[in-house]
C-alpha positions as CSV (number, residue, x, y, z in Angstrom):
1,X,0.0,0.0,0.0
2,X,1.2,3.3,-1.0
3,X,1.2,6.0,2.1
4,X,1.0,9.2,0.0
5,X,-2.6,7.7,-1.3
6,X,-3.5,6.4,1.9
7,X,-2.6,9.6,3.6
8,X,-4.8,11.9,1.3
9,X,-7.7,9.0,1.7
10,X,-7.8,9.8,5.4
11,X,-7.7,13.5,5.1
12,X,-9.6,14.3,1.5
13,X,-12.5,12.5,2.6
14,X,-13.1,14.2,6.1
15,X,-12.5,17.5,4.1
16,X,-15.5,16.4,2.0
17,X,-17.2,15.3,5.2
18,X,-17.0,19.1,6.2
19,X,-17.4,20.3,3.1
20,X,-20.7,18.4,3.4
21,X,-21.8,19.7,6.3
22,X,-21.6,23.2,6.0
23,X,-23.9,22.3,3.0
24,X,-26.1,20.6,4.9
25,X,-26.1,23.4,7.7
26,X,-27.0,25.6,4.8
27,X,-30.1,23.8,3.7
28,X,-28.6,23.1,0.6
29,X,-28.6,20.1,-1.8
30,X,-25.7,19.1,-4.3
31,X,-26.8,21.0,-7.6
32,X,-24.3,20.8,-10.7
33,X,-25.9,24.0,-11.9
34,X,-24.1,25.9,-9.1
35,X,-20.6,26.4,-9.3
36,X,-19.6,26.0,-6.0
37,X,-20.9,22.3,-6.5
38,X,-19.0,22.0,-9.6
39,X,-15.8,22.1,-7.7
40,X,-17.4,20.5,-4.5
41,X,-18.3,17.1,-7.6
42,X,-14.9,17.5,-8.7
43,X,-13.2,17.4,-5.6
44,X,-15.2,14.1,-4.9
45,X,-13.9,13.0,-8.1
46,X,-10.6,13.6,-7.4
47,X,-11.3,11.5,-4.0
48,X,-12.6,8.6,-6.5
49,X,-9.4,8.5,-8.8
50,X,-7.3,8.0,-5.8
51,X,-9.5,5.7,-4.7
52,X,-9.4,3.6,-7.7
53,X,-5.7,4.0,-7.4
54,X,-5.7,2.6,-4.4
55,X,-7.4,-0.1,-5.6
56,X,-5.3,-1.1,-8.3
57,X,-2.4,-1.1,-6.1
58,X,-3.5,-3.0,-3.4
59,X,-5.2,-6.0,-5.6
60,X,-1.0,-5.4,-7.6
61,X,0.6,-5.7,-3.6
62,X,-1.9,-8.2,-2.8
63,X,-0.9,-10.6,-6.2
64,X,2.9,-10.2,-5.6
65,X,3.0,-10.2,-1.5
66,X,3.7,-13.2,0.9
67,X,2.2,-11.5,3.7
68,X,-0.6,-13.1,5.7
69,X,-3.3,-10.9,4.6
70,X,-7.3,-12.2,4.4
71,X,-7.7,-12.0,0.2
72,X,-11.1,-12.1,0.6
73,X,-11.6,-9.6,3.1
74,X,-8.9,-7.4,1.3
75,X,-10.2,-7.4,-1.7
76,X,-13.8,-7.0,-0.6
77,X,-12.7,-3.7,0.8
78,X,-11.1,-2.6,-2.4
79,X,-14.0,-3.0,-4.0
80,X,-15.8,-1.5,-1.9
81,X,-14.1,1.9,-1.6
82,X,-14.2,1.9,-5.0
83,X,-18.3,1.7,-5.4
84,X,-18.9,3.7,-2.2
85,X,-18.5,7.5,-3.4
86,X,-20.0,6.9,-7.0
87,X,-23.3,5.4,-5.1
88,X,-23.3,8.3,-2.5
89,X,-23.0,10.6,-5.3
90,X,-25.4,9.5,-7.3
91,X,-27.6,9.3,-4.5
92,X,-27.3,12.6,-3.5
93,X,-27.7,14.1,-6.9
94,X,-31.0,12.3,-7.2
95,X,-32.1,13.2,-3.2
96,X,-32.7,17.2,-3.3
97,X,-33.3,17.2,0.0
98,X,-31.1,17.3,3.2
99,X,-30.9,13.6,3.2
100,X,-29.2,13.8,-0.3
101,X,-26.6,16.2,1.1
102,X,-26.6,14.1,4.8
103,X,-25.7,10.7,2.5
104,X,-22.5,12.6,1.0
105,X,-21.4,13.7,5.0
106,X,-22.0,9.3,5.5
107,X,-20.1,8.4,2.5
108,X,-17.7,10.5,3.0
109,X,-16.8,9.1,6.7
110,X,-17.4,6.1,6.2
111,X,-14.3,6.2,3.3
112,X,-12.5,7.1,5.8
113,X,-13.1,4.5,8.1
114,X,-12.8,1.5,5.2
115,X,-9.6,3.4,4.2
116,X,-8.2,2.6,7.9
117,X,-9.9,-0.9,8.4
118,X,-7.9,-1.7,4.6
119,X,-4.4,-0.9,6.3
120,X,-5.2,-2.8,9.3
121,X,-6.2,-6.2,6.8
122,X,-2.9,-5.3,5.2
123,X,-1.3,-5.2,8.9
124,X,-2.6,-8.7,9.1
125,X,-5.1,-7.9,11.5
126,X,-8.4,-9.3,9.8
């Protein structure tokens, strides 16, 4: 696993957890019309491509390691990560509502949490 991406998976998603928020406090729903949620989408994008980076590193590390890492579990997770934003996402854009902006804040932290339990599965710790 790469620390740089796992690093910027911890912090990028709570910064979109915030981000979020202060949407939410502001009775406001994720609209691509407005340019403010423009950046916000691509920001979350941005989130994704690393994610998918991840991804593609850990199922690489998990081919060519002789660790004692679950490959099940492990590769559950990578999966996982990866679907996790795109369905929040799309949820929200459908949701116009506070619960469409409260599902991003969700997504969001719960990234950062699979991001963590991913590292420990590496650790060996399944």
């Amino acid at each position: 696993m790469l620390t740089p991406i796992t690093v910027a998976l911890y912090v990028l998603p709570l910064v979109a957890a915030v981000w979020a928020l202060v949407k939410l406090i502001r009775n406001q729903a994720l609209l691509l019309a407005n340019r403010g949620d423009r950046v916000f989408f691509r920001f979350l994008v941005g989130i994704e491509l690393l994610v998918l980076a991840q991804a593609v590193v850990g199922f690489v590390a998990l081919a060519s390691t002789d660790r004692d890492v679950h490959t099940v579990t492990f590769g559950a997770y990578l999966i996982g990560l990866a679907l996790l934003l795109p369905i929040g996402v799309w949820w929200s854009l459908g949701d116009r509502s506070r619960g469409g902006t409260a599902v991003l804040i969700v997504v969001t932290l719960t990234l950062a949490v699979m991001v963590l339990r991913l590292n420990q599965i590496w650790a060996g710790h399944a």
